[in-house]
MMTF fields as JSON, N, C-alpha, C and O atoms, coordinates in Angstrom:
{
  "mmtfVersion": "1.0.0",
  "mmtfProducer": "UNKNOWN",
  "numBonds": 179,
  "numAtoms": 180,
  "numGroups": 45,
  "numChains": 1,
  "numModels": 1,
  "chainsPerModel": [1],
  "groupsPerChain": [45],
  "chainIdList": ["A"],
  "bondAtomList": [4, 2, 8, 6, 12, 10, 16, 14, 20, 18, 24, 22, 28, 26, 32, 30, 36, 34, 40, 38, 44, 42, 48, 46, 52, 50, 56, 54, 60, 58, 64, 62, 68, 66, 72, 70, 76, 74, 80, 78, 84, 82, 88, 86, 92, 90, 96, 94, 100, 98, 104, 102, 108, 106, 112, 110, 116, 114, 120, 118, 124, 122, 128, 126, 132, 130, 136, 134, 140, 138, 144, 142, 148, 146, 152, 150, 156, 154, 160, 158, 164, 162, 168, 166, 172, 170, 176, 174],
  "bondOrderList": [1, 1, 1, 1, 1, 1, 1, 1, 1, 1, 1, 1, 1, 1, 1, 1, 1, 1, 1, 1, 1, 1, 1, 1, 1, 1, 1, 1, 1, 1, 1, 1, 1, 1, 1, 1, 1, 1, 1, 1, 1, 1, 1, 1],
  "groupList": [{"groupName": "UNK", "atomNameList": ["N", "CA", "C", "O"], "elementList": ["N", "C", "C", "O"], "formalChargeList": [0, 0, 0, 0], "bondAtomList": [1, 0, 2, 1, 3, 2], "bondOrderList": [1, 1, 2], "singleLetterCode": "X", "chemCompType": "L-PEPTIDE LINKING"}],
  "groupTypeList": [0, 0, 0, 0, 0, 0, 0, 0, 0, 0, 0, 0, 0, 0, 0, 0, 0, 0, 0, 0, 0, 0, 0, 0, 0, 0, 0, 0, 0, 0, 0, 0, 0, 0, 0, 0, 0, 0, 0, 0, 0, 0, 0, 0, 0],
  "groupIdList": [1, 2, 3, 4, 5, 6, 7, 8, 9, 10, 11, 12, 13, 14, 15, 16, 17, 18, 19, 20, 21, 22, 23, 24, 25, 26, 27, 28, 29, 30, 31, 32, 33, 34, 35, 36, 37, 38, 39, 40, 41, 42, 43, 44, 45],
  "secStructList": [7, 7, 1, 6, 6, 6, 6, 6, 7, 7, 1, 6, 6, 6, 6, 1, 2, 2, 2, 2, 2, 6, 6, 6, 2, 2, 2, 2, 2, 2, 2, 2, 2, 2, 2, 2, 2, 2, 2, 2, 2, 2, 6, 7, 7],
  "xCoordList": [-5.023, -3.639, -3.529, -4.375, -2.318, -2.112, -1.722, -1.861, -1.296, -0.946, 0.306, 0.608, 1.163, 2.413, 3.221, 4.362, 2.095, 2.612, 2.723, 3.399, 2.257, 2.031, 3.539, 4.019, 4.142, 4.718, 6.289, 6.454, 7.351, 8.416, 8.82, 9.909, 7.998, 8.343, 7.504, 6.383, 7.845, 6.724, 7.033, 7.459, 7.042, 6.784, 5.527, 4.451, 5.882, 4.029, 5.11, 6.34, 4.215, 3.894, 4.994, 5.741, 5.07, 5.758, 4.949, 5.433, 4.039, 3.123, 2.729, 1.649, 4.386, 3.905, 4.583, 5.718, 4.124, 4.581, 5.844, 6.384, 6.447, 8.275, 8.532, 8.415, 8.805, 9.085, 9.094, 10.053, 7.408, 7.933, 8.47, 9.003, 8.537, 9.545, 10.647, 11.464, 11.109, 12.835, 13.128, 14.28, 12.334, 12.569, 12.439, 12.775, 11.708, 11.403, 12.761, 13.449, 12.862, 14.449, 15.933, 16.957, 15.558, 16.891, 16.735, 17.566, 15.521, 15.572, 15.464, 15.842, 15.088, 15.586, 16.782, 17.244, 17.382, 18.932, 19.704, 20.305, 19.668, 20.123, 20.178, 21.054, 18.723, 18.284, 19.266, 19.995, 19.156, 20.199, 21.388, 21.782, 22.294, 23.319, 23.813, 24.99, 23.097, 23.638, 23.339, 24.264, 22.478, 22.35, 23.561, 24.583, 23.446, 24.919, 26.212, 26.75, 26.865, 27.574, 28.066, 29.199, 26.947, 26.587, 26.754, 27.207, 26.501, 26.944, 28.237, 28.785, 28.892, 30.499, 30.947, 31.424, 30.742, 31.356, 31.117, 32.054, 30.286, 29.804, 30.685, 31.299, 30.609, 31.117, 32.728, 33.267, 33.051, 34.563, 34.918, 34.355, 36.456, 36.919, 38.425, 38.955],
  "yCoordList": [-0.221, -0.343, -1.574, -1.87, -2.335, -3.644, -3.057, -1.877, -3.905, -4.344, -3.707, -2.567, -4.794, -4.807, -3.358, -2.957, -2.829, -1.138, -0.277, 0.749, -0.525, 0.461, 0.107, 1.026, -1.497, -1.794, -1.107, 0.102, -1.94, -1.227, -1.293, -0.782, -1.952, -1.967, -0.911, -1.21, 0.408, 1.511, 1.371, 2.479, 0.752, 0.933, 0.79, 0.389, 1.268, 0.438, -0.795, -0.776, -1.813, -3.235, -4.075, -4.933, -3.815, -4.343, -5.728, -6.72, -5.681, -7.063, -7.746, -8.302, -7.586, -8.42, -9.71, -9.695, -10.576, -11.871, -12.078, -12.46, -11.672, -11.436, -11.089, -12.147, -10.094, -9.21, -10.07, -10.35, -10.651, -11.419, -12.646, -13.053, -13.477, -14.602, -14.402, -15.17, -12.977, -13.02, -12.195, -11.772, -11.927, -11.504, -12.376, -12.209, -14.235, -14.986, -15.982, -16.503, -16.035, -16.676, -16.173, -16.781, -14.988, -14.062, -14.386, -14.209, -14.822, -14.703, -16.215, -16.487, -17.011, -18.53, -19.212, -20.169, -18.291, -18.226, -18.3, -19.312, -16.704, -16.143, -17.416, -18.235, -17.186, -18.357, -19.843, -20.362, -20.165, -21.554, -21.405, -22.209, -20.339, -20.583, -19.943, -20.173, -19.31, -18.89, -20.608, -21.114, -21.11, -22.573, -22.969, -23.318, -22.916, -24.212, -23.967, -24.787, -22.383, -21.863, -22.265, -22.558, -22.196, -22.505, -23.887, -24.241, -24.859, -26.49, -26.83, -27.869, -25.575, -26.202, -25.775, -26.593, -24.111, -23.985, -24.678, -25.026, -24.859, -26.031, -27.3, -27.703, -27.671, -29.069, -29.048, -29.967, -27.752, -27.94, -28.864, -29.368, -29.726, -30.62, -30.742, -31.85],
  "zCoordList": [-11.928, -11.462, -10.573, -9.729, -10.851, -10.049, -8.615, -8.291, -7.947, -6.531, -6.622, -6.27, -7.262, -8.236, -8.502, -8.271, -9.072, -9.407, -8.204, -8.281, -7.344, -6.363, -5.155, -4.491, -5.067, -4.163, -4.505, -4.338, -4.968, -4.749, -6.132, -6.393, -7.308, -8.667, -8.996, -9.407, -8.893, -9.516, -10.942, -11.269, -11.762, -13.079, -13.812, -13.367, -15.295, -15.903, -16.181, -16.201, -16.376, -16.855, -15.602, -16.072, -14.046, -13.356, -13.189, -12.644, -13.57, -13.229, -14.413, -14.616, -15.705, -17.111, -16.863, -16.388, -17.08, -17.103, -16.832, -15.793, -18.294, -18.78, -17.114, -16.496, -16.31, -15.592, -14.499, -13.78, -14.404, -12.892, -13.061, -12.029, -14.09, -14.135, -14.219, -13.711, -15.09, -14.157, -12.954, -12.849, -12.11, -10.86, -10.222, -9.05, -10.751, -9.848, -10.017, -9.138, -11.31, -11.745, -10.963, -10.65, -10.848, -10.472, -8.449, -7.559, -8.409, -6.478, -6.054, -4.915, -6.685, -6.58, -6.73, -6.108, -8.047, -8.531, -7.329, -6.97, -6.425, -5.279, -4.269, -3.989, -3.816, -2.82, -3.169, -2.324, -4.056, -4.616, -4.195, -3.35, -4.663, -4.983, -3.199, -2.919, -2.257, -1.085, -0.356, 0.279, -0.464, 0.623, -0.081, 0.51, -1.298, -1.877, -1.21, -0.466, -1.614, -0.671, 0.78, 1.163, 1.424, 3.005, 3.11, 4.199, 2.229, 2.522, 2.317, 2.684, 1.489, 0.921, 2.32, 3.107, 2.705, 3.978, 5.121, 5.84, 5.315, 6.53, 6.685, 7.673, 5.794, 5.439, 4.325, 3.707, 4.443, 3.749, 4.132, 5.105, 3.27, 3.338, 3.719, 3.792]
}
């Protein structure tokens, strides 16, 4: 049993490839699009 399985993804195969590249896609996504956000408001025009 992985690491992976035991933390807050209790599933089987939480530690398959597929799985963590779009959890890594989906939290960089996030991360992106809240700074971008944060520069329009900062700096509205």
């Amino acid at each position: 049993m992985s690491d992976l399985d035991r933390g807050i993804m209790k599933f089987k195969g939480a530690d398959s490839l597929k799985v963590v590249t779009i959890s890594t896609v989906l939290l960089l996504g996030a991360i992106a699009f809240l700074i971008f956000w944060a520069l329009q408001v900062a700096y509205a025009t």
